[in-house]
C-alpha positions as semicolon CSV with decimal commas, in nm:
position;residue;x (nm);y (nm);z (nm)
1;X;9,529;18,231;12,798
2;X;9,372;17,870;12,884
3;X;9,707;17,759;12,684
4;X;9,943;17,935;12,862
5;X;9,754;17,793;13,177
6;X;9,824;17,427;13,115
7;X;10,148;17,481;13,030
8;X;10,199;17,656;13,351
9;X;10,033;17,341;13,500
10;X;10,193;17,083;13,344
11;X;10,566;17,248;13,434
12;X;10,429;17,243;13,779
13;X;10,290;16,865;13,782
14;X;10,677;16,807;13,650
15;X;10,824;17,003;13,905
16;X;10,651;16,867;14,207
17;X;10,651;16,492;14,037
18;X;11,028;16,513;14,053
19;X;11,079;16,627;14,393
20;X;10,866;16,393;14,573
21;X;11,080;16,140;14,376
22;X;11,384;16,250;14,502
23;X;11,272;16,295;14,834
24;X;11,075;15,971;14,845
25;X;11,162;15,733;14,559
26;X;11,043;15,682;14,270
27;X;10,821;15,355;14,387
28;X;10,690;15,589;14,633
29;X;10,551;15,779;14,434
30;X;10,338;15,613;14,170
31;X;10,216;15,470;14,506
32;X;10,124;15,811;14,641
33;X;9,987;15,893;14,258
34;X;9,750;15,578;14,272
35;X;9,664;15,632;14,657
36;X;9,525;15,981;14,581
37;X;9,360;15,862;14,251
38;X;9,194;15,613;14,447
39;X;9,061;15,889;14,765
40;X;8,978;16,112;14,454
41;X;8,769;15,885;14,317
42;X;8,603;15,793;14,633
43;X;8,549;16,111;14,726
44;X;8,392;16,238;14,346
45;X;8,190;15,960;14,398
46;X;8,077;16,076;14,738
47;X;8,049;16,429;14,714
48;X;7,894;16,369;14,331
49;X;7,586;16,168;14,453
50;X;7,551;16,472;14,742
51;X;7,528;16,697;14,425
52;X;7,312;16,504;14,276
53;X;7,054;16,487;14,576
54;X;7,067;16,823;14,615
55;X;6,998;16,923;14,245
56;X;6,700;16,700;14,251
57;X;6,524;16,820;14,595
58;X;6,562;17,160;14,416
59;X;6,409;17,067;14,114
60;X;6,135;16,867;14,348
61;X;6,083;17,182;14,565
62;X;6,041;17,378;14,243
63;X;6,336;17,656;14,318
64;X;6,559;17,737;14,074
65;X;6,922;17,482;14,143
66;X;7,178;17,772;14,112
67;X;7,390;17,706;14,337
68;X;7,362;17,326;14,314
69;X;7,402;17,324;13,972
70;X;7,751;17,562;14,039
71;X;7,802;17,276;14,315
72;X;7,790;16,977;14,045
73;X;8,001;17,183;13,800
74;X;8,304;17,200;14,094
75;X;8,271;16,822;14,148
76;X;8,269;16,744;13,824
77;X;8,536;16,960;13,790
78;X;8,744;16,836;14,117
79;X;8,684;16,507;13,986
80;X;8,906;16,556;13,680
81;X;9,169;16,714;13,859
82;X;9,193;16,404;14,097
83;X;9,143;16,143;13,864
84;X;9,446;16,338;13,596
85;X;9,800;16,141;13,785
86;X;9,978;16,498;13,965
87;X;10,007;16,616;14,285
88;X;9,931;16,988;14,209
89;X;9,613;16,830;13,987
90;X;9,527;16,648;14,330
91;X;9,538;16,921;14,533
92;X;9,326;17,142;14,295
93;X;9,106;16,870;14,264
94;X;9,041;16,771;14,668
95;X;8,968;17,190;14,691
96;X;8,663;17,159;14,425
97;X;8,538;16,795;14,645
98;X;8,578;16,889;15,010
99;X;8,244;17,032;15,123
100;X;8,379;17,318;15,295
101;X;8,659;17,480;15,030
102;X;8,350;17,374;14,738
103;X;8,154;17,598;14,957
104;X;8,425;17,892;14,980
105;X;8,547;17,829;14,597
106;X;8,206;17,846;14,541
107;X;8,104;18,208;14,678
108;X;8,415;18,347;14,537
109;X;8,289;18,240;14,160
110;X;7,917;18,406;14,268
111;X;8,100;18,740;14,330
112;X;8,302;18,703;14,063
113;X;7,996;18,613;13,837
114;X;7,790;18,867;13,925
115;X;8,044;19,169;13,925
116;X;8,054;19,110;13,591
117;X;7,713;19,064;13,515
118;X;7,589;19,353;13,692
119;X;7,306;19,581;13,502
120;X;7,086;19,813;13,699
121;X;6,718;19,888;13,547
122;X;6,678;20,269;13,550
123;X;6,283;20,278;13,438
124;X;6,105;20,044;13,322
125;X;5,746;20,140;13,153
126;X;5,511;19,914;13,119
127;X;5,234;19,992;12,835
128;X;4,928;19,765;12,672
129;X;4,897;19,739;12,305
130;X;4,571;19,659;12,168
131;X;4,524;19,255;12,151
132;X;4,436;19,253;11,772
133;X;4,569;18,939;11,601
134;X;4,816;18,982;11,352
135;X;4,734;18,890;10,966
136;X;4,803;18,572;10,799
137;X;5,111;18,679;10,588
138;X;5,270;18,925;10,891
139;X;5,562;18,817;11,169
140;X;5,385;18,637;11,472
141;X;5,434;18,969;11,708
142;X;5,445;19,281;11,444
143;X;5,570;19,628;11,639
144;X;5,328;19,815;11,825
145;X;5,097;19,501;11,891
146;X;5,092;19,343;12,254
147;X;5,275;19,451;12,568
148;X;5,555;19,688;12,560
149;X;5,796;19,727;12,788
150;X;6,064;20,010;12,782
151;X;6,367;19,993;13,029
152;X;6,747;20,140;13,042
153;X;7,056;19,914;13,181
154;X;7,398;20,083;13,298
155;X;7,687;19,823;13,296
């Protein structure tokens, strides 16, 4: 699948490489390459060190980074698509940098991500084992010693 994918991609990158060239020139071009290289750059650069801050105000705050780690991943991510030379790269990559399509791309992976991680607990049971310590020669946490606790999931 990911194979198929970059083949689609690359045909695409070819495709839209040689129609700007005939519409523009060929000189034109590589300059329009290099000038969005350059704004991708600047702008992974920007939009990285954002990331970054956030991450670690999470981390300081002591809340789990979710969503700024997702945030990093999409900049990182944007930021190979900019700095690879294509238009259709550059476009895919200025979506994963620009705060406010991050932001959308970024819900859209959430929902995707937790449709298919769903589980619902049915019961869960919660029931104390004696606190006996196990023998010498025995598995650190034998069965039927310490706290047991029973539950269902549904997909």
């Amino acid at each position: 699948m990911i194979l198929v994918g970059l083949v689609v991609l690359l045909a695409a990158e070819v495709a839209a490489l040689v129609a700007v060239a005939h519409q523009v020139g060929v000189l034109a071009t590589i300059l329009l390459l290099l000038a969005g290289s350059l704004v991708g750059g600047w702008l992974l650069r920007r939009e990285g060190g954002r990331a970054w801050r956030a991450f670690a105000a999470a981390v300081t705050e002591g809340r789990p980074p979710a969503r700024e780690v997702l945030d990093g991943m999409l900049v990182l991510l944007g930021g190979a698509f900019v700095l690879f030379p294509g238009f259709v790269t550059d476009v895919l990559g200025l979506l994963c940098l620009l705060p406010l399509t991050r932001r959308g791309l970024a819900r859209v992976l959430r929902r995707y991500a937790a449709r298919r991680a769903r589980t619902r607990v049915v019961r869960v049971r919660a029931q104390r084992g004696p606190a006996v310590p196990p023998p010498p020669d025995s598995p650190p946490f034998p069965p039927g010693t310490g706290r047991v606790i029973e539950g269902e999931t549904e997909p």
